[in-house]
C-alpha positions in Angstrom: 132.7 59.5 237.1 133.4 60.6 233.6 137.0 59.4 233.2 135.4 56.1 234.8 133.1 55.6 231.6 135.3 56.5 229.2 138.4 53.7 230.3 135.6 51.3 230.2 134.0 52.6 226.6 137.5 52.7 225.6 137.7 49.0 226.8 134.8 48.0 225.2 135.6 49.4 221.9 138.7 47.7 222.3 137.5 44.1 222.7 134.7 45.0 220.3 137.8 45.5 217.1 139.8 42.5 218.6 136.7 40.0 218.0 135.5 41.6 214.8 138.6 40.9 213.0 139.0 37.6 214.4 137.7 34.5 211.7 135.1 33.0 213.3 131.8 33.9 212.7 130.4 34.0 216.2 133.6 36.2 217.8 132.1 38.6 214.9 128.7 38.6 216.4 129.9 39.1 219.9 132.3 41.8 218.7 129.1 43.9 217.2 127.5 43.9 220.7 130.1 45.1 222.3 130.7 47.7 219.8 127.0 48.7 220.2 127.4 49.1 223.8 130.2 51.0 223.8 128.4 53.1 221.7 125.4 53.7 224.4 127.6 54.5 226.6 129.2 56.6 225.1 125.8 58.6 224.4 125.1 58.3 228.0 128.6 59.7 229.0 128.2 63.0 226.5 124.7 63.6 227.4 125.7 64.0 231.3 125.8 62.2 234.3 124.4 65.0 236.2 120.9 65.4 237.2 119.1 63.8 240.0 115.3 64.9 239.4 113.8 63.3 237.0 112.2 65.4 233.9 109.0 66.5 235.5 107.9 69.8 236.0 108.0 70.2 239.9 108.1 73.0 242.4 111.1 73.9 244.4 113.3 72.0 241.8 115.8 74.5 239.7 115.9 74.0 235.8 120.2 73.0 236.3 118.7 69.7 239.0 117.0 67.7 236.2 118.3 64.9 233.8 118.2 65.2 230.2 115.6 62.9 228.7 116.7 63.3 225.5 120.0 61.1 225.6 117.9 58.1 227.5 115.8 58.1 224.9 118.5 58.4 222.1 120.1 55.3 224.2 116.8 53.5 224.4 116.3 53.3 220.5 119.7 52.1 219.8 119.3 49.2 222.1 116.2 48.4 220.4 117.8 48.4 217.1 121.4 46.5 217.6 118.8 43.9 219.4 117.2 43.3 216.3 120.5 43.5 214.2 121.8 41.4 216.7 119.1 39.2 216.4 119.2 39.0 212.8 123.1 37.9 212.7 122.6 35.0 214.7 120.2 33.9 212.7 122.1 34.2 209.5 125.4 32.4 211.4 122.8 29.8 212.4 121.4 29.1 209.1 124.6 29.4 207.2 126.5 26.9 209.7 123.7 24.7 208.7 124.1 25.1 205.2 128.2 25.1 205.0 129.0 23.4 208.2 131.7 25.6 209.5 131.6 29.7 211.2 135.1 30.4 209.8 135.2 33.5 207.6 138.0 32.4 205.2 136.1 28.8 204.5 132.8 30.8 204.4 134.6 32.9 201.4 134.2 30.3 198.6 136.7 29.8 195.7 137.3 31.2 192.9 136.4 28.2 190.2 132.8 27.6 191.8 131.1 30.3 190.5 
């Protein structure tokens, strides 16, 4: 199951660097989510797929049967927080597409004589 996650972290991370350097402002965006959830899984796939009692003190259940809480909840805050980064960078594209009229990077650079 491992070598199952990692092709498709791999893949992720992959499209993840193909839409970041792209120029348009969105494909940038996008290219951040996926990088962010290549990056959970990969938390989730170092932590350990193993486990299948949950973390509750229980008899009959050996200390080796139970999943590790601490990567879900190392997994759980991330999401939380590229949400709101995510969140905040469509805003920003929003606002300055309404201001400049255009997503593309190289047009979004400005020239040299306007400042």
């Amino acid at each position: 199951m491992e070598i199952i996650m990692s092709v498709a972290i791999g893949f992720l991370f992959m499209a993840a660097v193909y839409l970041m350097l792209s120029k348009s402002l969105i494909r940038i965006i996008i290219g951040t989510g996926l990088l962010s959830h290549g990056a959970h899984l990969l938390l989730l796939t170092m932590g350990g797929l193993g486990g299948n009692s949950p973390p509750v003190v229980a008899d009959g259940v050996s200390v080796s049967d139970y999943a590790d809480p601490l990567p879900q909840a190392l997994i759980l805050t991330a999401i939380v927080i590229s949400f709101a980064v995510t969140s905040f960078f469509l805003v920003l594209a929003y606002r300055s597409y309404q201001e400049l009229g255009t997503d593309n990077m190289d047009l979004l650079r400005g020239t040299e004589d306007y400042e």
